[in-house]
C-alpha positions as CSV (number, residue, x, y, z in Angstrom):
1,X,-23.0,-2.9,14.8
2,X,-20.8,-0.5,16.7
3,X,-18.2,-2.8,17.3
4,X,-18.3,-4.1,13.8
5,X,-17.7,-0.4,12.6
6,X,-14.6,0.0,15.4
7,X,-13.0,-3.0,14.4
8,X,-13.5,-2.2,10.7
9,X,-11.8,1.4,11.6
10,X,-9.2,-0.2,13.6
11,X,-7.9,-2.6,11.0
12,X,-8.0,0.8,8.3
13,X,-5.7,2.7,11.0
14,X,-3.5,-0.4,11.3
15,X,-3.1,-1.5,7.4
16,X,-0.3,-0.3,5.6
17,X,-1.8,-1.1,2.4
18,X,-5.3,-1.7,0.8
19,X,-4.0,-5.2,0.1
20,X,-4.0,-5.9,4.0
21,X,-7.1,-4.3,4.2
22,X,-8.5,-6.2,1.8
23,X,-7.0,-9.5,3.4
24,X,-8.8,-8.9,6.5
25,X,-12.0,-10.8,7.2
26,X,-15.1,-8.2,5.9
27,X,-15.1,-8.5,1.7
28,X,-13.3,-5.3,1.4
29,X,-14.2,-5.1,-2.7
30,X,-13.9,-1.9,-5.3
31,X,-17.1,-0.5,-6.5
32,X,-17.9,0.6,-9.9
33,X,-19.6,2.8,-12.1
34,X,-20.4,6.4,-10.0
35,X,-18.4,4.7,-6.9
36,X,-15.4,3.8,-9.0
37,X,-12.9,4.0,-6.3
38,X,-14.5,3.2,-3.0
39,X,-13.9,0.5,-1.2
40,X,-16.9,-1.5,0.4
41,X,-16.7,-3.8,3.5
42,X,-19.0,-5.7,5.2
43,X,-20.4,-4.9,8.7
44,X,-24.3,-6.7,9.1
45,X,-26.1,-7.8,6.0
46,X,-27.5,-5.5,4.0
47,X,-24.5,-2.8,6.0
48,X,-21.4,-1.4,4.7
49,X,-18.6,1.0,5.4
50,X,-17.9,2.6,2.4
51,X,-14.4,4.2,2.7
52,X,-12.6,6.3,-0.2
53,X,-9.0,8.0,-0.6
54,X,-8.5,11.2,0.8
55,X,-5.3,11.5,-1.1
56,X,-4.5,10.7,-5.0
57,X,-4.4,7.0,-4.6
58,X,-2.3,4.4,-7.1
59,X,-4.2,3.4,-9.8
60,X,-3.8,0.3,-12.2
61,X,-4.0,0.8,-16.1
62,X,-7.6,-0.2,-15.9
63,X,-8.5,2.6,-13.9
64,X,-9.1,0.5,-9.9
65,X,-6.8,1.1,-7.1
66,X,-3.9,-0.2,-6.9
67,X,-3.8,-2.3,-3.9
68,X,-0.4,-3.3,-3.2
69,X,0.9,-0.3,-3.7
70,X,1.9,2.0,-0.2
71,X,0.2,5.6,-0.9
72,X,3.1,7.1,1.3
73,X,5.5,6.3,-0.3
C-alpha cells in the first residue's frame, strides 16, 4: 500500500493539471454531495487517497473543478 500511496503522490507533485492527474492510471474521479470538490483515486480496493485544493481552484458553471485549467496561472 505504501508504494501505491508514493506513486499516487509522485504523479500529484509531477501533474501540471488535474486533467493529467486524472489521465494517470488510479480513477482519479470528483466526489459529490459533502465532498464536492475532492478528488478520489484508487490505491487497493476498498482504499483511496482523497486529495482536495489547498488554493481556490477553477470551477466549471456546474459547480466541479475545472480540470484543464492550470491553478497557477
Amino acid at each position: 500500500m505504501a508504494r501505491r500511496i508514493s506513486q499516487r503522490l509522485d504523479d500529484l507533485a509531477a501533474a501540471e493539471t488535474l486533467e493529467i492527474v486524472c489521465a494517470l492510471p488510479g480513477r482519479c474521479h470528483e466526489l459529490h454531495g459533502d465532498l464536492c470538490g475532492v478528488l478520489s483515486l484508487d490505491l487497493d480496493h476498498p482504499y483511496r487517497l482523497l486529495i482536495e485544493p489547498t488554493e481556490p481552484a477553477p470551477r466549471l458553471p456546474d459547480g466541479g473543478l475545472d480540470q484543464a485549467e492550470d491553478p497557477h496561472e
